[in-house]
PLY file of the C-alpha trace (Angstrom):
ply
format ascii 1.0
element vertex 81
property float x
property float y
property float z
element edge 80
property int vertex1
property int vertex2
end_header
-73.07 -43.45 -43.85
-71.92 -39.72 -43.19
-71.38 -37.36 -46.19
-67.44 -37.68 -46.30
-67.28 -41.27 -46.31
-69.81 -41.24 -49.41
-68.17 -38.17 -50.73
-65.11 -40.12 -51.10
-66.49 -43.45 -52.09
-68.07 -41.66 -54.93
-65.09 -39.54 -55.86
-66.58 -36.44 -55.45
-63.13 -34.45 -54.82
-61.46 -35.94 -57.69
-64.88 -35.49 -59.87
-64.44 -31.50 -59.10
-60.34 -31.43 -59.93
-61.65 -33.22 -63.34
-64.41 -30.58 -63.63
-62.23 -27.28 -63.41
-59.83 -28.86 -65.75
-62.77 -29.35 -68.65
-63.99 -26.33 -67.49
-60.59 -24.67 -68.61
-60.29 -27.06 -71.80
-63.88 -25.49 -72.72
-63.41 -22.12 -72.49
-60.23 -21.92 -75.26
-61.28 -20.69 -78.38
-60.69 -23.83 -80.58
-62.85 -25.88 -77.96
-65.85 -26.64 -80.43
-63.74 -27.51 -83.30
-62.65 -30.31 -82.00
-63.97 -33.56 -82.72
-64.57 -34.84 -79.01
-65.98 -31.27 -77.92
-69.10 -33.13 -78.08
-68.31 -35.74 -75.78
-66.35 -34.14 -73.34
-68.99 -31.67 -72.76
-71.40 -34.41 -72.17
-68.91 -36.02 -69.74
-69.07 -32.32 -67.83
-72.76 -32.46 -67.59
-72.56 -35.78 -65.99
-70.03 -35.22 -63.63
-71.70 -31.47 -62.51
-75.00 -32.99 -62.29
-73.30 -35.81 -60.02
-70.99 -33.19 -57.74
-74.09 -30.69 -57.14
-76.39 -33.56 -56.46
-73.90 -34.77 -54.03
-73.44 -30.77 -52.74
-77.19 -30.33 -52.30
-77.80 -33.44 -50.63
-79.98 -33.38 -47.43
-79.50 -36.34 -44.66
-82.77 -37.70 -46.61
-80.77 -37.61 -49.52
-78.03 -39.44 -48.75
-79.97 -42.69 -48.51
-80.34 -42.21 -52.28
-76.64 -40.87 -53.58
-75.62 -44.25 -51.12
-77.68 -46.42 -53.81
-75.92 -44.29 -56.48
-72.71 -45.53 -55.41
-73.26 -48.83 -55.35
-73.27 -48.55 -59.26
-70.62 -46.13 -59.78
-68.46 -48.10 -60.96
-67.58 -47.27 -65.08
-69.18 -51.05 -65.62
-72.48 -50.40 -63.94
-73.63 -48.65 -66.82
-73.37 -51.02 -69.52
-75.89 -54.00 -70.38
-76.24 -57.16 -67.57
-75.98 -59.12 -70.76
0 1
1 2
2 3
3 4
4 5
5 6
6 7
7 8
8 9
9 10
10 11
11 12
12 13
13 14
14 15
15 16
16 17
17 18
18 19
19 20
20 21
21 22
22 23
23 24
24 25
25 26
26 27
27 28
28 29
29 30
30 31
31 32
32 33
33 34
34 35
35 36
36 37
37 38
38 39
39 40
40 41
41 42
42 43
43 44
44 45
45 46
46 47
47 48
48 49
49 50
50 51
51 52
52 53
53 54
54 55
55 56
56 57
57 58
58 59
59 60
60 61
61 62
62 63
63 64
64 65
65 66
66 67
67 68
68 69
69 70
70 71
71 72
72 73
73 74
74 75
75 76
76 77
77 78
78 79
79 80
């Protein structure tokens, strides 16, 4: 699979729209008194680590961000059982 078709089967473009707009949300003053600060910065770490993975990805790579995407859907993460 090239890199556009996987780009856009994992979202990547819509990953990096989401990312500027925490990005913006962080930076106000009151960010870290908020209750979900926590979580939404934790959200940004996933989807960064996710986008530059995906931005740094060799041809060898894509083998393995291909696997990724088979289970990158917002069940895949939770329990079998």
């Amino acid at each position: 699979m090239d890199k556009k078709k996987l780009g856009a089967i994992l979202h990547i473009e819509e990953k990096k729209i989401e990312l500027n707009k925490i990005e913006k949300q962080m930076a106000t003053p009151d960010f870290w008194q908020k209750t979900d600060a926590h979580q939404i910065a934790t959200h940004y770490s996933e989807l960064k680590k996710i986008v530059d993975r995906f931005n740094e990805a060799s041809d060898a790579n894509l083998k393995i961000l291909e696997t990724q995407a088979l289970f990158s859907e917002p069940h895949d993460q939770s329990p079998a059982i």
